[in-house]
C-alpha positions as CSV (number, residue, x, y, z in Angstrom):
1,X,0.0,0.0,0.0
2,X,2.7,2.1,1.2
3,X,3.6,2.1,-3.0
4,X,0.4,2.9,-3.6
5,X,0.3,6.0,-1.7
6,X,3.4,6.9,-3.0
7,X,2.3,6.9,-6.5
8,X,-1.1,9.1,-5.8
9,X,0.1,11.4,-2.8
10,X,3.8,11.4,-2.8
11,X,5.7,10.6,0.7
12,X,5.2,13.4,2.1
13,X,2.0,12.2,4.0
14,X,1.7,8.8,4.8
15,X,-0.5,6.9,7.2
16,X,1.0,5.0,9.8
17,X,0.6,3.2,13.2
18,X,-3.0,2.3,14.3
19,X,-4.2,3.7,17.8
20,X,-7.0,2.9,20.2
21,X,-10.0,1.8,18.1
22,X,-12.7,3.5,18.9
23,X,-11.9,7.4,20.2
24,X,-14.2,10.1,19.7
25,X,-13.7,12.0,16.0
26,X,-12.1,14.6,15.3
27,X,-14.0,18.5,16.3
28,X,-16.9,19.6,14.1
29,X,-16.6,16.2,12.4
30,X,-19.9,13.9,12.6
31,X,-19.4,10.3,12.8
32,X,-22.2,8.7,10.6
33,X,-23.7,5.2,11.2
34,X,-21.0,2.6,11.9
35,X,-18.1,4.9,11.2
36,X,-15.0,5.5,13.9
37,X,-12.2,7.4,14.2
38,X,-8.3,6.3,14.2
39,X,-5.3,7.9,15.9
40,X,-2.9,7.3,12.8
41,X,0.7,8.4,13.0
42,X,2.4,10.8,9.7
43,X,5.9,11.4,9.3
44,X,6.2,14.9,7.6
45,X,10.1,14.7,5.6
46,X,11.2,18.2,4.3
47,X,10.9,18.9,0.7
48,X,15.0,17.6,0.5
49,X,13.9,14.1,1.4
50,X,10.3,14.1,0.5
51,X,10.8,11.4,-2.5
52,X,12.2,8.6,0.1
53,X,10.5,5.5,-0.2
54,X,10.1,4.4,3.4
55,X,7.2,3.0,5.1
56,X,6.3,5.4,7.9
57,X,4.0,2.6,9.8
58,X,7.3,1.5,10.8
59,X,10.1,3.7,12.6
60,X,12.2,6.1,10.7
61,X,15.0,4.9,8.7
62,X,18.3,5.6,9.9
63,X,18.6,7.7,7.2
64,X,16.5,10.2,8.8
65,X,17.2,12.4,11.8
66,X,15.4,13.8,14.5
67,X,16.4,16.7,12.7
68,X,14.7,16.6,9.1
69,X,11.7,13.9,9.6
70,X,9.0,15.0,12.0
71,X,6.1,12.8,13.4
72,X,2.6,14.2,14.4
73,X,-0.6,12.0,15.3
74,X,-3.4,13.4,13.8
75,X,-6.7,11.5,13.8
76,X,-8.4,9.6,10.8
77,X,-12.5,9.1,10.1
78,X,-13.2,6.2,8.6
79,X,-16.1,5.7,7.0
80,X,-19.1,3.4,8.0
81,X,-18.3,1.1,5.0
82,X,-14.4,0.2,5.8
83,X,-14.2,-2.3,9.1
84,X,-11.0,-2.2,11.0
85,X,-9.7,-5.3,9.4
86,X,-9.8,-4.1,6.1
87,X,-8.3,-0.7,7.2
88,X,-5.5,-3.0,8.4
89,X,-4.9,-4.7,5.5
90,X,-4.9,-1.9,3.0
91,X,-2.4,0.0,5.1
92,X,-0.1,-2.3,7.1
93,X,-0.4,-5.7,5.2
94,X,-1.7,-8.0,8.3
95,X,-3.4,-9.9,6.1
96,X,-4.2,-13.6,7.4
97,X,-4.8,-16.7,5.4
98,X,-8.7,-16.0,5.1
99,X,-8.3,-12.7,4.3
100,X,-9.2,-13.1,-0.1
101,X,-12.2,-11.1,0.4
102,X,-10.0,-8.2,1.9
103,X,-7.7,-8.4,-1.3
104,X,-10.7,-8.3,-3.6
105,X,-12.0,-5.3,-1.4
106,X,-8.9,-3.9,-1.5
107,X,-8.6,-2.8,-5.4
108,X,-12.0,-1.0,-4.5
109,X,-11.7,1.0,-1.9
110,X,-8.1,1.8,-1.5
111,X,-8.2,4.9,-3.5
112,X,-11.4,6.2,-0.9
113,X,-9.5,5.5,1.9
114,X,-6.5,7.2,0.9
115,X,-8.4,10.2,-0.1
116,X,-9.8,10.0,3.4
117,X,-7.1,10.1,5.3
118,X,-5.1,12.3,3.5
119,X,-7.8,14.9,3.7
120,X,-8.2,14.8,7.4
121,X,-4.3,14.4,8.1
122,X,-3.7,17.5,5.9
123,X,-6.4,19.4,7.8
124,X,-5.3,18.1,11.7
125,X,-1.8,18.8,10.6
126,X,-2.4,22.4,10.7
127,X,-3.2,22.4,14.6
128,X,0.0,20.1,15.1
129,X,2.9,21.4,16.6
130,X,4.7,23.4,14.2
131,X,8.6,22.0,12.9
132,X,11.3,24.0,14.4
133,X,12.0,26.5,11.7
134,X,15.9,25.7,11.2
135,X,15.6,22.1,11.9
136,X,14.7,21.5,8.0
137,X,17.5,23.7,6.2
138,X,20.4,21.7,6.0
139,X,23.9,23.0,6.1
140,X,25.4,24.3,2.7
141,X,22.1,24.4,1.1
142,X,19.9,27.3,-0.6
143,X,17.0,28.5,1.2
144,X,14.5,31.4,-0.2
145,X,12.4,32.6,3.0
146,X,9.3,34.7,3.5
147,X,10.1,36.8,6.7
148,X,7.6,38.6,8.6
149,X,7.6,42.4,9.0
150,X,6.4,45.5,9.5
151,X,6.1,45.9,5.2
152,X,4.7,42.4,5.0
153,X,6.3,39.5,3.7
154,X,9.9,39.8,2.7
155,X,11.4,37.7,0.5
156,X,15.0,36.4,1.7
157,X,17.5,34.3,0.0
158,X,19.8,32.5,2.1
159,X,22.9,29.9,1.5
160,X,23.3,28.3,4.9
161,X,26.6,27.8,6.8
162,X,28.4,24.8,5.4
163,X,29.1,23.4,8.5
164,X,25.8,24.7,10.5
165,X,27.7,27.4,12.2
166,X,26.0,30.8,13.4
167,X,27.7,33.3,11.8
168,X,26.5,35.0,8.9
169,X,26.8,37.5,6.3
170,X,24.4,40.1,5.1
171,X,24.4,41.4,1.2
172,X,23.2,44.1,0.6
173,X,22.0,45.6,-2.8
174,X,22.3,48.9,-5.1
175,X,19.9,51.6,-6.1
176,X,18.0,49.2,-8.1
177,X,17.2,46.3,-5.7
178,X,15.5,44.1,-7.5
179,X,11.9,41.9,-6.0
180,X,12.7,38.8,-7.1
181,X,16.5,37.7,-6.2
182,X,19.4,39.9,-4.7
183,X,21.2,40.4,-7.5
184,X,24.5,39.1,-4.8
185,X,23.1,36.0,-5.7
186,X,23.6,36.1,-9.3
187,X,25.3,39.0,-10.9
188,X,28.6,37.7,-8.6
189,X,29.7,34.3,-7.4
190,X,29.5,35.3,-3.5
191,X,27.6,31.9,-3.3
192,X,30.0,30.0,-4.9
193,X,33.0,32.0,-2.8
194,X,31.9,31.4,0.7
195,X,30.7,27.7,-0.1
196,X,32.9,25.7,2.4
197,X,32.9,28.6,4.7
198,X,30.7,28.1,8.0
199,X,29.3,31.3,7.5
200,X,25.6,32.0,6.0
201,X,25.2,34.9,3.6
202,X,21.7,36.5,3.9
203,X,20.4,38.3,0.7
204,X,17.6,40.2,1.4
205,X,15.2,41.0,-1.4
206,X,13.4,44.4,-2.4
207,X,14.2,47.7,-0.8
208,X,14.7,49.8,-4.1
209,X,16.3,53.5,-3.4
210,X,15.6,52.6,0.1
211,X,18.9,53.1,1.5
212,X,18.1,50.2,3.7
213,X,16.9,52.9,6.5
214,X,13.3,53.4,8.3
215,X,11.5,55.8,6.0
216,X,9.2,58.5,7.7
217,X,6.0,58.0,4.6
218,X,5.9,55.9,1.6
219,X,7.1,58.0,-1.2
220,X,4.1,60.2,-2.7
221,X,5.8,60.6,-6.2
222,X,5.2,56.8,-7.5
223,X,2.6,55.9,-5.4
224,X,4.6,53.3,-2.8
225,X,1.5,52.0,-0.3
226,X,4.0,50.7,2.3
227,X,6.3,52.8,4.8
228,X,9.8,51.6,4.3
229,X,11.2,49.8,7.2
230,X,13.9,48.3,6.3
231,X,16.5,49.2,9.6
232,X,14.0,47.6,11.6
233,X,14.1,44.7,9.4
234,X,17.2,43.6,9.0
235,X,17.9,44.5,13.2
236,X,14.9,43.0,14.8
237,X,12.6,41.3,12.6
238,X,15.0,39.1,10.3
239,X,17.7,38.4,12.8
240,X,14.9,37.1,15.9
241,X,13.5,35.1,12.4
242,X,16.8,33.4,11.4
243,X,17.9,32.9,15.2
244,X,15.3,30.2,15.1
245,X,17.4,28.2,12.4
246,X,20.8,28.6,14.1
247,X,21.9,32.1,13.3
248,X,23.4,34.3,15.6
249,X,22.3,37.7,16.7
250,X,25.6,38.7,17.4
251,X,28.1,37.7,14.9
252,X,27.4,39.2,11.6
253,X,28.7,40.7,9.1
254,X,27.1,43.2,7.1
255,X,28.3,44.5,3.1
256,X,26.7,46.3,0.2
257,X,28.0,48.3,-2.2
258,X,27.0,51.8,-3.9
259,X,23.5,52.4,-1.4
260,X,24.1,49.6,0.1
261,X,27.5,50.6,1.1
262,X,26.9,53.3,3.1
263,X,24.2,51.4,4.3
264,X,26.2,48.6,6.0
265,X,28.1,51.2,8.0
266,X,25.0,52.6,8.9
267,X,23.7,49.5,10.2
268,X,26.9,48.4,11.8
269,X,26.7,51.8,13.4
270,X,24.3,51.7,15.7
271,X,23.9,48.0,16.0
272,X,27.2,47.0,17.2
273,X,25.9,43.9,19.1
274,X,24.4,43.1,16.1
275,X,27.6,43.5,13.9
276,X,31.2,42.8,13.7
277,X,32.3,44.2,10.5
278,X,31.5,45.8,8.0
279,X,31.9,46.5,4.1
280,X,31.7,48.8,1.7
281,X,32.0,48.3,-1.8
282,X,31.7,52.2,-4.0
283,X,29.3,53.8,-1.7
284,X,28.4,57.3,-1.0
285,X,30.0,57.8,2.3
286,X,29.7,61.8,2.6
287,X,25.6,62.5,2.1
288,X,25.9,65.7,3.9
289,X,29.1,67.6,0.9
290,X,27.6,70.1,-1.1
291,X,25.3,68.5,-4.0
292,X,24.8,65.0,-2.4
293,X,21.6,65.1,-1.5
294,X,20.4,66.5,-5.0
295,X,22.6,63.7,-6.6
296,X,20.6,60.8,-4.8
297,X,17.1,63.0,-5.3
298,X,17.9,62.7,-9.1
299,X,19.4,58.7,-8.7
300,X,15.8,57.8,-6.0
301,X,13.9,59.0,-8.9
302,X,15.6,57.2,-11.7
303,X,15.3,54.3,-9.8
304,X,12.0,53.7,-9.0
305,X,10.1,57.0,-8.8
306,X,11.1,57.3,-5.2
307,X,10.9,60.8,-3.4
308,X,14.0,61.6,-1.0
309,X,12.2,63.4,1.1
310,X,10.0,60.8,2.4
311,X,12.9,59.1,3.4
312,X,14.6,61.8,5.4
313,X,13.9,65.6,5.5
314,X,16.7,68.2,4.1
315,X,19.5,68.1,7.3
316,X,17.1,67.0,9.6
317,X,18.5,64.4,12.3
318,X,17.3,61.7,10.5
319,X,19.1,62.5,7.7
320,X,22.4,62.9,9.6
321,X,22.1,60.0,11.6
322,X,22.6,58.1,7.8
323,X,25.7,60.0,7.1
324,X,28.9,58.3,7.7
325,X,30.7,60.6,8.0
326,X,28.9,62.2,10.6
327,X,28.3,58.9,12.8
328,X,32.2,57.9,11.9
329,X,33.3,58.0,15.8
330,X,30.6,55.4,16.6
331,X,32.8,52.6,14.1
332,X,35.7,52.6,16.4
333,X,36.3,49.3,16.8
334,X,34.6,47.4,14.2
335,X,36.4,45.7,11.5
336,X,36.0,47.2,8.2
337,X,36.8,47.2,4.4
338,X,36.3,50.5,2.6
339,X,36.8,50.7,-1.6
340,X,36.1,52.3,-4.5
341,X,37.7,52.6,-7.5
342,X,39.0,55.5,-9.7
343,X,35.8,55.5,-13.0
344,X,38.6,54.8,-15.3
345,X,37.5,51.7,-17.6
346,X,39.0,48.5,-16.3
347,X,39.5,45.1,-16.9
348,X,35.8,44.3,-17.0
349,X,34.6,47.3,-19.3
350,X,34.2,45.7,-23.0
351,X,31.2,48.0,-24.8
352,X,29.9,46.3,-27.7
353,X,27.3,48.9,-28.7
354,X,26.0,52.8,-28.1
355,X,24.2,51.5,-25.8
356,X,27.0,50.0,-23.8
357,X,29.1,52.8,-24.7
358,X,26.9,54.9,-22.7
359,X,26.0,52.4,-19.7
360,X,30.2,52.4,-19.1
361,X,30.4,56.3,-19.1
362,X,27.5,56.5,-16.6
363,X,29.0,54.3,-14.4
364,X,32.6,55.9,-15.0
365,X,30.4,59.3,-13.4
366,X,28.6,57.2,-10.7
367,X,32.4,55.4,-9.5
368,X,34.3,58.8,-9.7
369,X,31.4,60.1,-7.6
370,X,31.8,57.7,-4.9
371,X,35.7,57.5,-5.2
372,X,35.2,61.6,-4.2
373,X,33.1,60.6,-1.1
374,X,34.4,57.6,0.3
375,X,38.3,59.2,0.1
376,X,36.3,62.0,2.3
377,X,35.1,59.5,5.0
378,X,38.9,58.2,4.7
379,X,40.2,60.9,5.8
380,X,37.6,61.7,8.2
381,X,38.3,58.1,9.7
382,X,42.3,59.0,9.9
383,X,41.6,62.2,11.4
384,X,39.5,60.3,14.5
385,X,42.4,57.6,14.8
386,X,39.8,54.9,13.6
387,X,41.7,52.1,11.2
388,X,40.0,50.7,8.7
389,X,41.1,48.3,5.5
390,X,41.1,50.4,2.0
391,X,41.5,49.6,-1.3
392,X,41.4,52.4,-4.3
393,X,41.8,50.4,-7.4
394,X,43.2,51.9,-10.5
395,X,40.6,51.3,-13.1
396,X,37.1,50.2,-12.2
397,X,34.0,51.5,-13.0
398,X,30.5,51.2,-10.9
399,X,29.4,47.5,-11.9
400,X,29.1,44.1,-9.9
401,X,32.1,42.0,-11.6
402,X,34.2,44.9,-9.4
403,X,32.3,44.2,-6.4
404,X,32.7,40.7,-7.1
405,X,36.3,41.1,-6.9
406,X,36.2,43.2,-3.7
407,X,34.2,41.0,-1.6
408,X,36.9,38.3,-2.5
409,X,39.5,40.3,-1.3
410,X,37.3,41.1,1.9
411,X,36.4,37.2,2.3
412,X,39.7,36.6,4.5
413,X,39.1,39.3,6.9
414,X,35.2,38.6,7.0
415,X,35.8,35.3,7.7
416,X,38.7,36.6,10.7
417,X,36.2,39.2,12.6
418,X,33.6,36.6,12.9
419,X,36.0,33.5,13.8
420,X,34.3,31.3,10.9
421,X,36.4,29.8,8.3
């Protein structure tokens, strides 16, 4: 039978051990003439092991750990037509030697009962006590979460520590954060570069022109419904969500690059429990020099449609407290990586076409830009006696196969601040 179930349901649900024979059904369920109810045991696999033949009247293969295969009871109606006996037999084989009729019943009425019991374990499963949430993510795999928050759902990609440790690494995006993937998770081969590392790099998804802050109002020049809170996010909301699989809420990492970049040291800033180092890859590390905040009104708008001054009001606190080179005394300490390049084409800068042509000169302007800044937050850093790692590359415009190179030069002191190699 076991096969059987397998071929219509899949493993995932399966019935299993009989329990006392007559208890009373299951709530807001009637029991009609004759029928009874059934405590039956399920094993629930994850998704990773959900195709494993294994008959889960029986105990759990030794394949399977406490960790990935979960048992809940829930109970089963059977209807006044099936007897006990036959229930037996269709599920668990305890067939004796007068039991023909039960095999001719059996090619009749399998396919009820399984539609039966499927139906009502799906339904009790959903008042059964709920899996751990990291106990089905197995180390050096690829996760893509749904986390809770104050904006609603928010999608998460995650490659888990190879070796299950806690530490972890968050990526952070550009300007044009994307909804459907961090574009860390395919425009570079960070996945690919921390994979035997026990460290799990977090890609959150979404947060276009945000600046990865908390926004006072949605922006009223394209219509946003939500008010961005994206500090509260990625501080409370995702770290309480992925402490439940393992992570820590202390030993982090945080990197971006262009807004992201400033954004990391932001959120490094004033969550140094939360954060041991932090990177940043051609941001815009001076908001408050002359022209800044026009620049990014003009970039927000380009990217999105978003208004800067829902974000943060002209020199209000809020928009100093995102500066950082105004909250540069509150890094000293933390480990950190600062770059930028010099907007002069480099080895990665091959236009085919005009439009290509163009695409490099914008992001010769956009690097030079951030070159100017972050070489102000450089000497800003000097001037307070705060160290910090810098690296002002030659050539290199504003694009990710430059980032990609940067965070692999970063990888070894990452991987030093938070003691996970």
């Amino acid at each position: 039978m076991a096969e059987n179930w397998d071929r219509w349901y899949g493993s995932a649900i399966r019935p299993g051990a009989l329990g006392s024979s007559h208890p009373a059904p299951p709530e807001g369920v009637e029991r009609g003439p004759g029928a009874s109810t059934r405590n039956v045991t399920v094993w629930r696999p994850p998704k990773s092991v959900a195709s494993s033949h294994h008959r889960c009247d029986q105990a759990a293969p030794q394949s399977l750990t406490d960790r990935s295969v979960t048992p809940i009871v829930v109970d089963v109606l059977l209807p006044p037509f099936v007897d006990e006996p036959l229930f037996r037999s269709l599920y668990f084989g305890n067939e004796s030697a007068d039991a023909a009729p039960v095999r001719r019943r059996r090619r009749r009425w399998s396919r009820t009962i399984a539609a039966v019991a499927f139906v009502v374990a799906v339904a009790s499963s959903a008042t059964a006590q709920a899996v751990p949430p990291g106990d089905s993510y197995a180390p050096g795999s690829f996760s893509e979460l749904m986390v809770p928050s104050a904006m609603g759902p928010v999608k998460v990609q995650v490659r888990w520590a190879a070796r299950g440790g806690g530490a972890a690494l968050y990526l952070l995006d550009g300007m044009r954060a994307r909804d459907d993937r961090n574009a860390w998770s395919f425009e570079t081969n960070a996945t690919q570069l921390f994979d035997a590392d026990d460290v799990t790099l977090v890609m959150p998804v979404g947060g276009q022109s945000s600046f990865y802050t908390d926004w006072r109002s949605p922006s009223n020049t394209n219509g946003q419904k939500i008010t961005y809170k994206w500090e509260t996010f990625l501080t409370r909301e995702l770290p309480a969500f992925l402490a439940a699989h393992g992570v820590s809420t202390t030993n982090n990492a945080v990197v971006g690059l262009s807004m992201g970049g400033s954004a990391a040291l932001t959120l490094a800033a004033y969550h140094r429990d939360q954060f041991r180092f932090a990177g940043s890859f051609s941001g815009a590390l001076d908001l408050t020099a002359p022209g800044m905040r026009e620049a990014i009104r003009v970039a927000m708008l380009d990217a999105g449609g978003y208004n800067v001054d829902a974000m943060a009001p002209p020199w209000s606190p809020q928009w100093l407290r995102m500066d950082p080179y105004v909250f540069a005394p509150q890094l000293r300490g933390l480990s950190m990586y600062i770059s930028a390049a010099s907007g002069l084409p480099g080895r990665f800068d091959h236009p085919s076409s005009p439009i290509g042509v163009f695409d490099t000169a914008t992001a010769m302007g956009l690097e030079a830009l951030c070159l100017v800044t972050t070489r102000a937050f450089q000497i800003r850093l000097n001037s307070l006696g705060i160290p910090a790692h810098y690296d002002f590359p030659g050539t290199g415009t504003h694009g990710w196969k430059y980032w990609e190179a940067q965070l692999a030069n970063a990888r070894p002191q990452i991987l030093g601040a938070l003691n996970a190699g």
